[in-house]
ROKOL-294886 format. One record per atom (N, C-alpha, C): residue number from 0; atom name; residue in three letters; x, y, z; chain. Coordinates in pm, whole numbers, plus 50000, padded with zeros to 5 digits. Atoms other than C-alpha are relative to their C-alpha. Example, Ala and Ser with C-alpha at 12.3 -4.5 7.8 and 13.67 -1.06 7.14 Angstrom:
<pts>
PT   i at  aa     x     y     z ch
PT   0  N ALA 50089 49881 50000  A
PT   0 CA ALA 51230 49550 50780  A
PT   0  C ALA 50090 50120 50000  A
PT   1  N SER 49918 49881 49994  A
PT   1 CA SER 51367 49894 50714  A
PT   1  C SER 49923 50109 50073  A
</pts>
This chain:
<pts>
PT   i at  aa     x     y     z ch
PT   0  N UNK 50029 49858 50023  A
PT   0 CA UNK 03543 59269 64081  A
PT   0  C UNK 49943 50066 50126  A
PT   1  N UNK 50028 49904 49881  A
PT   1 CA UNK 03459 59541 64331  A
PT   1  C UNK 49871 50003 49998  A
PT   2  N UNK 50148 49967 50000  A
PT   2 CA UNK 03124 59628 64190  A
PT   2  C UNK 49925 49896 49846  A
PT   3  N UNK 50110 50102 50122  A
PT   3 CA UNK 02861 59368 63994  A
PT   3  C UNK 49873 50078 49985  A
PT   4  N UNK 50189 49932 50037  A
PT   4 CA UNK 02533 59487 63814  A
PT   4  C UNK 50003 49861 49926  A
PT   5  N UNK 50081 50045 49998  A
PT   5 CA UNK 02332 59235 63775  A
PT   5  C UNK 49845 49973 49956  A
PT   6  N UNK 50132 49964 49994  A
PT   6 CA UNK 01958 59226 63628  A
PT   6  C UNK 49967 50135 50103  A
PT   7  N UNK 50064 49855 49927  A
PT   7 CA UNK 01956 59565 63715  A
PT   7  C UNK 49984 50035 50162  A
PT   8  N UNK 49958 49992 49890  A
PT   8 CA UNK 02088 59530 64087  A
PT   8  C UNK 50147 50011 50040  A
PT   9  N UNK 49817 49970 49935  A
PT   9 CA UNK 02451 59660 64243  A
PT   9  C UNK 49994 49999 50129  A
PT  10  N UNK 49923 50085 49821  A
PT  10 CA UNK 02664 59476 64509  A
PT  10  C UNK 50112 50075 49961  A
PT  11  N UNK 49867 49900 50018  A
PT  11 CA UNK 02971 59682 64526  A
PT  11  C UNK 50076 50008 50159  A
PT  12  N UNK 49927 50042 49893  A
PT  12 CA UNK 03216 59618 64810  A
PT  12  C UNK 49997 49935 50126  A
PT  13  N UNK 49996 50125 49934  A
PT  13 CA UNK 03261 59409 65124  A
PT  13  C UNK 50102 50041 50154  A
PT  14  N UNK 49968 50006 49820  A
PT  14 CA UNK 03478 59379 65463  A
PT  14  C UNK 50145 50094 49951  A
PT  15  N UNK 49878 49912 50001  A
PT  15 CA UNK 03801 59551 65328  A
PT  15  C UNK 50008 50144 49923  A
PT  16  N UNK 50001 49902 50079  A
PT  16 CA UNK 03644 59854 65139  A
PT  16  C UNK 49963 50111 50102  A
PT  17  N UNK 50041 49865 49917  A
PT  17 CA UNK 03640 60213 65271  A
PT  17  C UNK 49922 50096 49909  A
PT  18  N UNK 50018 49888 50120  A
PT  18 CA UNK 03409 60480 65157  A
PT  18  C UNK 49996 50113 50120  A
PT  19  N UNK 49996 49840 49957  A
PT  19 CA UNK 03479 60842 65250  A
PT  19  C UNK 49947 50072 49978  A
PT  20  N UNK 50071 49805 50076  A
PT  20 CA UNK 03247 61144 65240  A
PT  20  C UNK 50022 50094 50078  A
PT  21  N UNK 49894 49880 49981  A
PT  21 CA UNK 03440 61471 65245  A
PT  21  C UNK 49849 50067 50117  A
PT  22  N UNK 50093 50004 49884  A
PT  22 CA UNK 03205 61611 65572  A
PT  22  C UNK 49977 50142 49926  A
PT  23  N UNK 49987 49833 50064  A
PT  23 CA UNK 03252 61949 65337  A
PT  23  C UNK 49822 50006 49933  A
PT  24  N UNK 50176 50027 50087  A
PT  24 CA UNK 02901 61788 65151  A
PT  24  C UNK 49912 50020 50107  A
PT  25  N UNK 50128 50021 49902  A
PT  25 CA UNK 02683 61805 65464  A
PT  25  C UNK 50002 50178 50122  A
PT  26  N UNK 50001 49883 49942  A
PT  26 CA UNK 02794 62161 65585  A
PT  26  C UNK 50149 50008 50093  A
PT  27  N UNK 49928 50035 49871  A
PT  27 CA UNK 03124 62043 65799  A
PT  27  C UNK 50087 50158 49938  A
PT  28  N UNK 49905 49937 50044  A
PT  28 CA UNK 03437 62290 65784  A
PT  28  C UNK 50091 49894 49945  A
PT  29  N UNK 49866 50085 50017  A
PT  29 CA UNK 03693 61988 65777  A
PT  29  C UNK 49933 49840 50051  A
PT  30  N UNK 49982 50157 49975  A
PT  30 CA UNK 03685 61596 65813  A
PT  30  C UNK 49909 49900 49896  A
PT  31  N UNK 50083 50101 50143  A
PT  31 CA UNK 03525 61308 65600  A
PT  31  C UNK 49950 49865 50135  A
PT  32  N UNK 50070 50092 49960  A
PT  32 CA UNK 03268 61089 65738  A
PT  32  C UNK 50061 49804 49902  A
PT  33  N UNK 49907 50069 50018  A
PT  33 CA UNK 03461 60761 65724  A
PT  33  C UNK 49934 49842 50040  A
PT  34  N UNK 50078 50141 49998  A
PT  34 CA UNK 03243 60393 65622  A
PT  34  C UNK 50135 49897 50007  A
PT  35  N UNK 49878 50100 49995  A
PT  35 CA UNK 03498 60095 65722  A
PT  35  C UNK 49880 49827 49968  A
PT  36  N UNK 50097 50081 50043  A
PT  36 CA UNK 03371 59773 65562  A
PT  36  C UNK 49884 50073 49910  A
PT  37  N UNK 50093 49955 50080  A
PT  37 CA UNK 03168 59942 65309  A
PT  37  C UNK 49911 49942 49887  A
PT  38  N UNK 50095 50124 50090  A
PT  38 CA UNK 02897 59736 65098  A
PT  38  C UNK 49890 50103 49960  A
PT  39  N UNK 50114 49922 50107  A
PT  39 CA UNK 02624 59920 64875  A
PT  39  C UNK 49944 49861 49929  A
PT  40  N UNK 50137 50067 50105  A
PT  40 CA UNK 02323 59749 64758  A
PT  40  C UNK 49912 50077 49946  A
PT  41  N UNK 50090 49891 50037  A
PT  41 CA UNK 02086 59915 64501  A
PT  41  C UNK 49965 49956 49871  A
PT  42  N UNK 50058 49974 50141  A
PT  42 CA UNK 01880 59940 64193  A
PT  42  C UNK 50043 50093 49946  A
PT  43  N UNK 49972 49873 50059  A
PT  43 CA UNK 02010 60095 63901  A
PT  43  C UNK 49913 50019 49910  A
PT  44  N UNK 50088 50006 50107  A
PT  44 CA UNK 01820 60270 63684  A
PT  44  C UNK 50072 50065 49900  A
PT  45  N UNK 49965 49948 50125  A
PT  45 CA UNK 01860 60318 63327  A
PT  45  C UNK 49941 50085 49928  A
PT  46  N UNK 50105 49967 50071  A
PT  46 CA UNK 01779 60520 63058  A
PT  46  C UNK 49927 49946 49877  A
PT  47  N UNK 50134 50099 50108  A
PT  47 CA UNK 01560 60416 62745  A
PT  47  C UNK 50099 49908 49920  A
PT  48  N UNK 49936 50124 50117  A
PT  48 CA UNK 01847 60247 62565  A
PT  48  C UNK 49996 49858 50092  A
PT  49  N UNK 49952 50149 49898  A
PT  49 CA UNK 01895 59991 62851  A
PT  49  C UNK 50092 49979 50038  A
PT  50  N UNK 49851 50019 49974  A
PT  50 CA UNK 02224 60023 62853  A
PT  50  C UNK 50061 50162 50119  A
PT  51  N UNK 49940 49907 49976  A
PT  51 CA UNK 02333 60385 62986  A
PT  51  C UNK 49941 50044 50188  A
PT  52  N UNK 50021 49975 49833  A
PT  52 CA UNK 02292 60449 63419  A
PT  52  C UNK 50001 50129 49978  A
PT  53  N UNK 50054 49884 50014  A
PT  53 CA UNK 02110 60726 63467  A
PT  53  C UNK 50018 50022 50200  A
PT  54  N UNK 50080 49958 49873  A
PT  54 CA UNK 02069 60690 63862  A
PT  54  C UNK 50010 49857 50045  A
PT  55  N UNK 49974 50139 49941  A
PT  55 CA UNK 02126 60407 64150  A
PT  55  C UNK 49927 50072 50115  A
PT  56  N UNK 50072 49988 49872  A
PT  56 CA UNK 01865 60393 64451  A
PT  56  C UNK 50044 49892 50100  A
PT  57  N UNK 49971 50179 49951  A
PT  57 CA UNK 02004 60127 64692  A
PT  57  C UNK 50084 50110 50191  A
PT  58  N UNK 49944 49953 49888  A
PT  58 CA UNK 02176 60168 65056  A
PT  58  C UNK 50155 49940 50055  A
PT  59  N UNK 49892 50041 49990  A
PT  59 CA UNK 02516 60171 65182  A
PT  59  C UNK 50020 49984 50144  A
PT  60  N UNK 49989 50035 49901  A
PT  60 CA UNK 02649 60001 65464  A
PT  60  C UNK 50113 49986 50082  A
PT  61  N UNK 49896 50049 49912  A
PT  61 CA UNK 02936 59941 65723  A
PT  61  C UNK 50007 50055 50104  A
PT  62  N UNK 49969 49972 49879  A
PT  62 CA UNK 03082 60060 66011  A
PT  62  C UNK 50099 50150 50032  A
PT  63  N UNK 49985 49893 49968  A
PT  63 CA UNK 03170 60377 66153  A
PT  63  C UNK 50082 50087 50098  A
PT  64  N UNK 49919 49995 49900  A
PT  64 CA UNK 03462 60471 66355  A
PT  64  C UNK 49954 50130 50110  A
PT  65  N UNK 50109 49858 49903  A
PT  65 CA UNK 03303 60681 66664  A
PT  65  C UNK 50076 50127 50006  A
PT  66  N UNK 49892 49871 50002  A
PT  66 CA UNK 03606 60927 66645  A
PT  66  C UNK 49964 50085 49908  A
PT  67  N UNK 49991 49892 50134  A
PT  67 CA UNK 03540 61023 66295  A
PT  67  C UNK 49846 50057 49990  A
PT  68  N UNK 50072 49935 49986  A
PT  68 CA UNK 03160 61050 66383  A
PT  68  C UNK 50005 50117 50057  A
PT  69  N UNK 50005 49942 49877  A
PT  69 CA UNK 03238 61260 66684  A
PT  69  C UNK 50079 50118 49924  A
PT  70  N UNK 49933 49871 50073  A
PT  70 CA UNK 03484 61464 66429  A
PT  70  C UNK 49914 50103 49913  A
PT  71  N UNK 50102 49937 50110  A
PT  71 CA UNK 03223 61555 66159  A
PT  71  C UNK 49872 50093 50093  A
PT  72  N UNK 50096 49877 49942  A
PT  72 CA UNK 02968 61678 66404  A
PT  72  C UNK 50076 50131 50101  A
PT  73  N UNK 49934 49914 49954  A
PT  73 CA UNK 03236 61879 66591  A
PT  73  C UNK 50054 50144 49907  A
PT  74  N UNK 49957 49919 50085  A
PT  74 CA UNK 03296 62024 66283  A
PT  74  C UNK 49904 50093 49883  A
PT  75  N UNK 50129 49875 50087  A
PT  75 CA UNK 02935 62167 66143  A
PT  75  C UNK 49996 50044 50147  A
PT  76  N UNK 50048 49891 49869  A
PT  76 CA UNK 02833 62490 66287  A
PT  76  C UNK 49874 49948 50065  A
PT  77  N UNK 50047 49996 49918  A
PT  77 CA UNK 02675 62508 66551  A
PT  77  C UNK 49828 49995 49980  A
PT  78  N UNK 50132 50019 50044  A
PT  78 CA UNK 02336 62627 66345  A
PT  78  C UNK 49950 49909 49930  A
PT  79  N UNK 50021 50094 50065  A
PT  79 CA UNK 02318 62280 66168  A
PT  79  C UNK 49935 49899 50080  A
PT  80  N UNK 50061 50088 49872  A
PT  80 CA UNK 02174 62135 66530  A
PT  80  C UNK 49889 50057 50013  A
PT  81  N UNK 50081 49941 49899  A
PT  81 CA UNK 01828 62210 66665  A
PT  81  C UNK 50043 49988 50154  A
PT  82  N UNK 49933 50001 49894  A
PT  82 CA UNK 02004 62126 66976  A
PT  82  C UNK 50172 50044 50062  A
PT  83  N UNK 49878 49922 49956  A
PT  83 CA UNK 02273 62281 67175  A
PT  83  C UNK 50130 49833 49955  A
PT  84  N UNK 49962 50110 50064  A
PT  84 CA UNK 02599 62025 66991  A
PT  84  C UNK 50048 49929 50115  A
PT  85  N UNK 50003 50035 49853  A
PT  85 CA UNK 02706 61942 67375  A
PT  85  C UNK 49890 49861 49999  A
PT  86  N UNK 50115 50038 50001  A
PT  86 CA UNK 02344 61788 67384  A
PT  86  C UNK 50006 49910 49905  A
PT  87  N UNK 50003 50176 50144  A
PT  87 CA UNK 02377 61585 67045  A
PT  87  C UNK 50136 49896 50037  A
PT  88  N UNK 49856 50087 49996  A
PT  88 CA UNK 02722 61452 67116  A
PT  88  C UNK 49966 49937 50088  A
PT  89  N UNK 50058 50075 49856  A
PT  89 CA UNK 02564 61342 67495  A
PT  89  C UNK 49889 49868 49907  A
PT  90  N UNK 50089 50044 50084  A
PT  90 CA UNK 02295 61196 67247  A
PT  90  C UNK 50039 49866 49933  A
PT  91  N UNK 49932 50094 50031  A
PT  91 CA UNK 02557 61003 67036  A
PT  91  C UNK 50069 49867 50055  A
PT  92  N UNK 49883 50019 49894  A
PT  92 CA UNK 02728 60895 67343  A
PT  92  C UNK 49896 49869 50041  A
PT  93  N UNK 50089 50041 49894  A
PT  93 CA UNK 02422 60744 67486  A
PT  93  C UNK 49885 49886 49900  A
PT  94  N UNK 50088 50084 50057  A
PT  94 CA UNK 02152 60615 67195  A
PT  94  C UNK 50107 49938 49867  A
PT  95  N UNK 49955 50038 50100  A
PT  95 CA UNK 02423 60503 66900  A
PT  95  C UNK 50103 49866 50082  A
PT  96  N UNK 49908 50120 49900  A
PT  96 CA UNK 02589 60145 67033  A
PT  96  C UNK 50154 50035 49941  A
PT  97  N UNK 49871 50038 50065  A
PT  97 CA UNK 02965 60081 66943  A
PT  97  C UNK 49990 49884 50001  A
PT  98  N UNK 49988 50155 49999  A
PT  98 CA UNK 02927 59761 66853  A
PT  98  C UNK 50082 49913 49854  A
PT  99  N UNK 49930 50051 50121  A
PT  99 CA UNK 03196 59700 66578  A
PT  99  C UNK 50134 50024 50028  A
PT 100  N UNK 49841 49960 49963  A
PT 100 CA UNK 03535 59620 66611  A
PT 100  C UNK 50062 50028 49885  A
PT 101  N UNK 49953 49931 50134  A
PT 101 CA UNK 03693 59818 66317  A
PT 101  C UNK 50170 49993 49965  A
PT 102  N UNK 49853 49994 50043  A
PT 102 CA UNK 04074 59796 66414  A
PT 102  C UNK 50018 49869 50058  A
PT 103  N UNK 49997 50145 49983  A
PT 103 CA UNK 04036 59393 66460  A
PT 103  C UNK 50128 49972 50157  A
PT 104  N UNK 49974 50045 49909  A
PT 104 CA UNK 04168 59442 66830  A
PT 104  C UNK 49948 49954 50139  A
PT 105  N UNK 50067 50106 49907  A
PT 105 CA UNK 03891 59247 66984  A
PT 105  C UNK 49935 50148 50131  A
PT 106  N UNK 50118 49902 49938  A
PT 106 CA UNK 03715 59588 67138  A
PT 106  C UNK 49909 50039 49903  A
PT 107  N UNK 50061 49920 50057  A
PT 107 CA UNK 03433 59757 66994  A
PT 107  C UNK 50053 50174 50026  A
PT 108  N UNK 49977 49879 50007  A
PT 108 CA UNK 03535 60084 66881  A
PT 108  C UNK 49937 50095 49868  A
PT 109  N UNK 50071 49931 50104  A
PT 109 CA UNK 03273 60163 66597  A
PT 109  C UNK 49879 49973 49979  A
PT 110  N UNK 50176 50018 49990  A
PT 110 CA UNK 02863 60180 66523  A
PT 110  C UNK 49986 49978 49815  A
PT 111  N UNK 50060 50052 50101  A
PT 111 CA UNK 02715 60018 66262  A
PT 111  C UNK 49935 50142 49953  A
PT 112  N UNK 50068 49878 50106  A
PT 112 CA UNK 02539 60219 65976  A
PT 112  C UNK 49919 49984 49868  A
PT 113  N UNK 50057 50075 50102  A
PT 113 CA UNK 02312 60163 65721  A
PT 113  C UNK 49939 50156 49919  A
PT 114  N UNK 50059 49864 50025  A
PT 114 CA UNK 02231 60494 65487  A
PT 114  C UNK 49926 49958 49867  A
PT 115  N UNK 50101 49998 50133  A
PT 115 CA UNK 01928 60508 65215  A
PT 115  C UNK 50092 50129 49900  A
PT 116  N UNK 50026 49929 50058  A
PT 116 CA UNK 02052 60703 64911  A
PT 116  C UNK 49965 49988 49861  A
PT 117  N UNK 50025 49920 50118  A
PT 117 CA UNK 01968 60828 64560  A
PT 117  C UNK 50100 50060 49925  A
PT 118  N UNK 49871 49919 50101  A
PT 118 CA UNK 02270 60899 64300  A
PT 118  C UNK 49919 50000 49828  A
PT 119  N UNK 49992 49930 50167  A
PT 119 CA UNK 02221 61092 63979  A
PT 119  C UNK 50126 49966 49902  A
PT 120  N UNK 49880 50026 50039  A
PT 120 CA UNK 02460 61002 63715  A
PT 120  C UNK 50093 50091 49988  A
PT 121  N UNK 49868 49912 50003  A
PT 121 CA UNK 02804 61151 63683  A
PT 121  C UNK 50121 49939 49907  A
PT 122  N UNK 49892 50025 50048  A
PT 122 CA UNK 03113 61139 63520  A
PT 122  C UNK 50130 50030 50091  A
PT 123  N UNK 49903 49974 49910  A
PT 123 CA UNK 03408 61062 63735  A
PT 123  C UNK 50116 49994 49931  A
PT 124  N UNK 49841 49944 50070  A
PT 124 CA UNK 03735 61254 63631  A
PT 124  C UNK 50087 49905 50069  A
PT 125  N UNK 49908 50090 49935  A
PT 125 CA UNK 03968 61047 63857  A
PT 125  C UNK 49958 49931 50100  A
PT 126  N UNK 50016 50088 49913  A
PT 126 CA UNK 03996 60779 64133  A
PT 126  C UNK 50086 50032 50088  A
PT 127  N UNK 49901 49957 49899  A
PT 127 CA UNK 04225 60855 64455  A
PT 127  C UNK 49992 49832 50060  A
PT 128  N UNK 49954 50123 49941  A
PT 128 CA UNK 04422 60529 64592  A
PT 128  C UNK 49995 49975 50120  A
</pts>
């Protein structure tokens, strides 16, 4: 299976899973912040029956192709920086390593990533392949 719960802990994907977030959630105009190797660990919490997920606190992980970083910040305005975006991209360039080889041809061409979040429950209408 993709995703295990556990005594109230979720492992959910591994070295061949991608997760995509549409860059539209964080202010972008266009592109999707793009996890390669994607793995989520987290506590879920329930509500009083025990049974029903109310909410998962846990962090997701993989690797990060520097293109598609370099796309998403190219693509929020300008007022979404305290710094001129020139200045952050020099920033990216300089303190974020590439130290992941993502298209398994023996260069590094992507930065590790590790993000804390917080999901509310939902009901998901469909799945995209």
């Amino acid at each position: 299976p993709d995703a295990v719960i556990n005594g109230g802990k979720l492992v959910a994907g591994g070295p061949n899973n991608i997760f995509a977030m549409d860059a539209n959630l964080v202010g972008a105009s266009s592109g999707a912040l793009v996890v390669k190797g994607a793995r989520i660990e987290g506590t879920v919490v329930f509500a009083a029956d025990g049974k029903t997920v109310t909410g998962v606190k846990g962090v997701l992980g993989g690797a990060v192709p520097q293109q598609s970083l370099i796309d998403v910040i190219n693509a929020l305005p300008t007022s979404a920086f305290p710094i001129p975006k020139d200045q952050l991209l020099q920033l990216v360039f300089t303190l974020v390593p590439v130290d992941q080889d993502i298209d398994g041809n023996g260069v590094p061409d992507g930065s590790s990533i590790g993000l804390r979040f917080d999901a509310i429950g939902a009901v998901i209408a469909g799945t995209e392949q």
